[in-house]
C-alpha positions in Angstrom: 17.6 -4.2 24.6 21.2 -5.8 24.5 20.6 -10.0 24.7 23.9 -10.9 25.9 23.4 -12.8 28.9 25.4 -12.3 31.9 26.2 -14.6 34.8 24.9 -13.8 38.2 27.3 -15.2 40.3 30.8 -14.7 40.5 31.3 -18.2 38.9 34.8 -17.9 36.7 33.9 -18.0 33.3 36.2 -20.4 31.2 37.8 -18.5 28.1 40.0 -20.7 26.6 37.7 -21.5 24.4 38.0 -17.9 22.8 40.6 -16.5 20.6 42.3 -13.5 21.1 42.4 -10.9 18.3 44.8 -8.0 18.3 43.3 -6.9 15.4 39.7 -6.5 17.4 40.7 -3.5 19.1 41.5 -1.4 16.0 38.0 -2.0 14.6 36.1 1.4 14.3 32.9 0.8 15.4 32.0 4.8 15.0 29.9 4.1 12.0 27.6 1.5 13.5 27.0 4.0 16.7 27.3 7.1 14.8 23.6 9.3 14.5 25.3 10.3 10.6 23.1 8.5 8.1 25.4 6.7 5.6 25.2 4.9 2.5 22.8 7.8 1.1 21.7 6.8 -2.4 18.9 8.9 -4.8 15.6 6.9 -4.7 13.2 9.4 -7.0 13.9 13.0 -8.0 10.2 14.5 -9.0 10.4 16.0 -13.1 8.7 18.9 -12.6 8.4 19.6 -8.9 11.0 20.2 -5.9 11.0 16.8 -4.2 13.5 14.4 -4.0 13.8 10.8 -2.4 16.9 9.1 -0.9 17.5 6.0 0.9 19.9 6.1 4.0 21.0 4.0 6.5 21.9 4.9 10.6 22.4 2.4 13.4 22.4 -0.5 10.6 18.5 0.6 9.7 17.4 1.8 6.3 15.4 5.1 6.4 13.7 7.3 3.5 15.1 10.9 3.7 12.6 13.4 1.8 14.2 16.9 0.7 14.2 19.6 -1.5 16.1 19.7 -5.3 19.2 22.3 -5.0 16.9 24.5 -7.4 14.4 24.8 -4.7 16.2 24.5 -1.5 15.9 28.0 -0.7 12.6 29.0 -2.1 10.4 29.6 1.4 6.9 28.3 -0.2 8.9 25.0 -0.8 10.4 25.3 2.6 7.1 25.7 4.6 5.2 23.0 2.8 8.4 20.4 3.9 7.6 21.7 7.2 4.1 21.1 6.8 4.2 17.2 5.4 6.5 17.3 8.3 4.1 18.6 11.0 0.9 16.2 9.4 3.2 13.3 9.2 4.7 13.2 12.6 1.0 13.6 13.7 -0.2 10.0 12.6 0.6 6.6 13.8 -1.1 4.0 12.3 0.0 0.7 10.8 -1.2 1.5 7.3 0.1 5.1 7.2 4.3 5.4 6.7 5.6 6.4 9.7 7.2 9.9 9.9 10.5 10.2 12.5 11.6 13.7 11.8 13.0 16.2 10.6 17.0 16.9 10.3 19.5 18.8 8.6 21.7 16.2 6.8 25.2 17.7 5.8 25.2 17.3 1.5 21.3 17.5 0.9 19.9 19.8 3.8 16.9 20.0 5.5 15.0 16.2 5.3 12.1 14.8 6.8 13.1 11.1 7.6 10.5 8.4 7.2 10.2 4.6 7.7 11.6 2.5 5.1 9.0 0.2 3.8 9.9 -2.7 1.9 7.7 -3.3 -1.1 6.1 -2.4 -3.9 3.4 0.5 -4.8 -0.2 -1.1 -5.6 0.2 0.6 -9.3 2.6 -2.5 -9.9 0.2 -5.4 -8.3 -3.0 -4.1 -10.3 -0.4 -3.9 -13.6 0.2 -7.3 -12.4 -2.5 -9.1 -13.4 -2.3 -11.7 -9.9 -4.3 -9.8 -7.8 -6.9 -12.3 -6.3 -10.6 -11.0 -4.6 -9.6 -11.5 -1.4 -6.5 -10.1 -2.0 -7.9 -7.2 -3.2 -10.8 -6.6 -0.5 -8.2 -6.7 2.0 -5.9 -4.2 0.2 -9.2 -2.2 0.5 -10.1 -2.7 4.0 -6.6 -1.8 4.8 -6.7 1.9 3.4 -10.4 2.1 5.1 -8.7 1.9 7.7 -5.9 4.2 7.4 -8.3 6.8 5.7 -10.7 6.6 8.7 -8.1 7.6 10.8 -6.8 10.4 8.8 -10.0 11.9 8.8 -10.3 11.4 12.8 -7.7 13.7 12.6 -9.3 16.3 10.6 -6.4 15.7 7.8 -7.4 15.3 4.5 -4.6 13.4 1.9 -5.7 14.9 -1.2 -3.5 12.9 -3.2 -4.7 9.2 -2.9 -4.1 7.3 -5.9 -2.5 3.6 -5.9 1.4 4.9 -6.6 1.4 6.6 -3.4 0.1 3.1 -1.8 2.8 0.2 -1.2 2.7 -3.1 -0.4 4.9 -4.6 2.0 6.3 -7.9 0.7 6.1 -9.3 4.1 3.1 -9.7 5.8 1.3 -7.8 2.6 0.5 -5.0 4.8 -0.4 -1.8 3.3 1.3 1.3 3.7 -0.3 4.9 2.7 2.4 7.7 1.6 3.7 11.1 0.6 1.4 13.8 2.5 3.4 16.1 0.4 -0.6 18.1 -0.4 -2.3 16.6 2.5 -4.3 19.2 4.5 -6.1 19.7 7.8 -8.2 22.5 9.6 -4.6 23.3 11.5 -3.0 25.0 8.5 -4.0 28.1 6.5 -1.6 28.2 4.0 -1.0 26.0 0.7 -5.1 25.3 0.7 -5.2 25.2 -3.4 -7.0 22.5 -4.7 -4.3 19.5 -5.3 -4.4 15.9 -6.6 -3.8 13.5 -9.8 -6.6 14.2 -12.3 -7.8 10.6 -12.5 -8.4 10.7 -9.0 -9.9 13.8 -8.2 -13.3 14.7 -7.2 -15.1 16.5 -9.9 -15.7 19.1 -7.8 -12.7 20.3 -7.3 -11.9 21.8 -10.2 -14.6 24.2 -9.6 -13.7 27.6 -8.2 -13.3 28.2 -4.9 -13.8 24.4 -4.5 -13.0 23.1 -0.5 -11.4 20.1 -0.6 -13.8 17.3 2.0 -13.9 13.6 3.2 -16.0 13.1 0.2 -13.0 14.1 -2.2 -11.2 11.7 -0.3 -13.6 9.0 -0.7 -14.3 9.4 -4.2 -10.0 9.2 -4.8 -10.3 5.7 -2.9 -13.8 4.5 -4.8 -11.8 5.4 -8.2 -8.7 3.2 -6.6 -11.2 0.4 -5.5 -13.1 0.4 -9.3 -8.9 -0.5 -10.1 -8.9 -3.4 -7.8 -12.2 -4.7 -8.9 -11.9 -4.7 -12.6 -8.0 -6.3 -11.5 -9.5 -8.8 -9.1 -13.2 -9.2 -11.2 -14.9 -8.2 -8.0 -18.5 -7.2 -8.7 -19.5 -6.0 -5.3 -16.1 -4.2 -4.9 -17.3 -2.8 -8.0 -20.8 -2.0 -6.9 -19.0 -0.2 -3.3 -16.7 1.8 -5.6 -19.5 3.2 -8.1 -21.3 4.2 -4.4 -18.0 6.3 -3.6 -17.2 8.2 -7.1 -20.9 9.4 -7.4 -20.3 13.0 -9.0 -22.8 14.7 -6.7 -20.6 14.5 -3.6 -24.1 14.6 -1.3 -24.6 11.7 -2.9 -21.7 9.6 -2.0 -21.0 8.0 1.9 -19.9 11.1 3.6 -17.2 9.4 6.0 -15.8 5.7 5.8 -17.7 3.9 7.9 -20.4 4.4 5.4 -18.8 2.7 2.5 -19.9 -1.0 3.4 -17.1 -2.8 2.3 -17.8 -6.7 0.8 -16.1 -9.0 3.9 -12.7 -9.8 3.4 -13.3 -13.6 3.5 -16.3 -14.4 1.2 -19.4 -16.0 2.7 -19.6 -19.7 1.7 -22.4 -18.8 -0.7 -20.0 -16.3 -2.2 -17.7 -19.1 -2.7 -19.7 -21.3 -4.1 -21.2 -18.5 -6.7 -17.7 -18.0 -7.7 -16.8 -21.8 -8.2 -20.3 -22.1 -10.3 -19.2 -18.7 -12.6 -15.6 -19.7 -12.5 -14.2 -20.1 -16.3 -11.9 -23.0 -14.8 -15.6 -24.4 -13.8 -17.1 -24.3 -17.1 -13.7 -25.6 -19.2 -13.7 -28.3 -16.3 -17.2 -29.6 -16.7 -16.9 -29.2 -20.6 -13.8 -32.1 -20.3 -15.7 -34.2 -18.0 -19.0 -33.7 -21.1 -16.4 -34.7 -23.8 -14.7 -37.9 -21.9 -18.3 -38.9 -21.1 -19.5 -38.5 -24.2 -16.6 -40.1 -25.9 -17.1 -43.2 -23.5 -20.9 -43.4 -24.5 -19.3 -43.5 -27.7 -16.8 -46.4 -27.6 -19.3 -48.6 -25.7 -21.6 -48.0 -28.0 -19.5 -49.1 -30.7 -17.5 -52.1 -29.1 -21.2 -53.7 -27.9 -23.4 -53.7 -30.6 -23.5 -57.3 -31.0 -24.6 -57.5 -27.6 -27.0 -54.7 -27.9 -27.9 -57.4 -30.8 -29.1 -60.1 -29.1 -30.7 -58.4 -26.2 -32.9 -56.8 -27.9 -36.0 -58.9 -29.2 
């Protein structure tokens, strides 16, 4: 909505105040109005497989443009499965899922699907880090509960959950889930191969045959939460994630609401266990033994010809 203000009578408006620019008028303003993305820059080519990543900007926004390598462009197995990421993506809006716009023919690169540009950092480079506090961490967990819930509402499955395809926005730490590149739903009955990154895939899928579930997905975000609470020293993050990466997948909480995430803010006897098992505790206390000792020490010392004649 434009937020110039405009007078609603027919008061004269004084412009001496403004300057007159002959220049002004041959400004072209084409790029600013024009639906063209510019400024279109390589963000990540994959190594081994057909996608690659570009930043571009149109209407003064920066947008993520998601293609196909030349090598690949006309291959139709490639084709279909941009068009499916395409068709999953457009079909979810939450605030912790990357927001898909559409998809466009860009003259250069060629068929795209254009995404929201997220400002941040994926969660790989927090728990590399080494600053990652509990709360911090619970919430970054609450946060993909949430998204992951409502994937599953939607009968969509990621498939690929793992913390480089997580960001975190630097303002507002808000947390972003990305690249459906092998998500799945009932919907599609094509491309239906077992997918994922081996550290976070449910054992069972590399059985034959094997159906990818929820509980795949759930044991992909309990590995991901076991990250976050050897990062953040969490124990009953800890004790949620061994719950969800159970190798028996009957075994583990079939949808998300069954997880029983630790509360974002600790209880005040949560705190206060923390404080008491807190290394800065015990090196704190240790000080305050040594000065008090030392004191003991030096009065002990300076006074013992008092001590002297008090004594009988």
């Amino acid at each position: 909505m434009d937020n110039t203000h405009m007078s609603g009578d027919n008061t004269d408006i004084d412009t001496s105040d403004y300057i007159y620019d002959p220049e002004a008028s041959r400004i072209d303003l084409g790029g600013i109005f024009s639906r063209q993305f510019s400024n279109i820059s390589t963000l990540y080519v994959s190594p081994a497989g057909p996608a690659i990543l570009y930043t571009a900007t149109r209407y003064g926004k920066r947008f993520i443009l998601k293609g196909i390598k030349d090598e690949f462009i006309n291959d139709p197995i490639y084709n279909l499965a941009l068009a499916k990421e395409f068709e999953i993506g457009i079909s979810l809006d939450h605030p912790n899922i990357r927001r898909t716009i559409g998809l466009e023919n860009v003259d250069g690169i060629g068929k795209v699907i254009v995404m929201e540009y997220v400002d941040g950092a994926p969660l790989s480079d927090l728990l590399a880090s080494g600053k990652l506090s509990r709360s911090k961490a619970r919430d970054i967990a609450a946060q993909i509960a949430q998204a992951m819930a409502y994937i599953h509402s939607k009968h969509i499955y990621h498939r690929d959950l793992k913390p480089s395809n997580i960001i975190v926005a630097h303002q507002g730490n808000s947390v972003k889930i990305i690249d459906f590149n092998l998500s799945d739903s009932d919907a599609f009955i094509v491309l239906k191969n077992p997918a994922g990154s081996k550290k976070y895939m449910a054992p069972e899928l590399f059985s034959t045959n094997a159906v990818h579930t929820a509980a795949a997905d759930i044991y992909s975000f309990g590995v991901i939460m076991n990250e976050l609470a050897a990062a953040s020293r969490d124990e009953l993050l800890a004790e949620a994630a061994e719950r969800c990466t159970q190798a028996d997948p009957q075994r583990r909480p079939q949808n998300i609401s069954e997880i029983n995430l630790p509360p974002t803010k600790p209880t005040t006897l949560q705190s206060l266990y923390a404080l008491l098992s807190s290394r800065s505790l015990t090196l704190i206390l240790t000080i305050v033994c040594l000065l008090l000792a030392a004191y003991i020490v030096y009065f002990l010392t300076n006074h013992v010809e008092l001590w002297t004649r008090i004594m009988p």
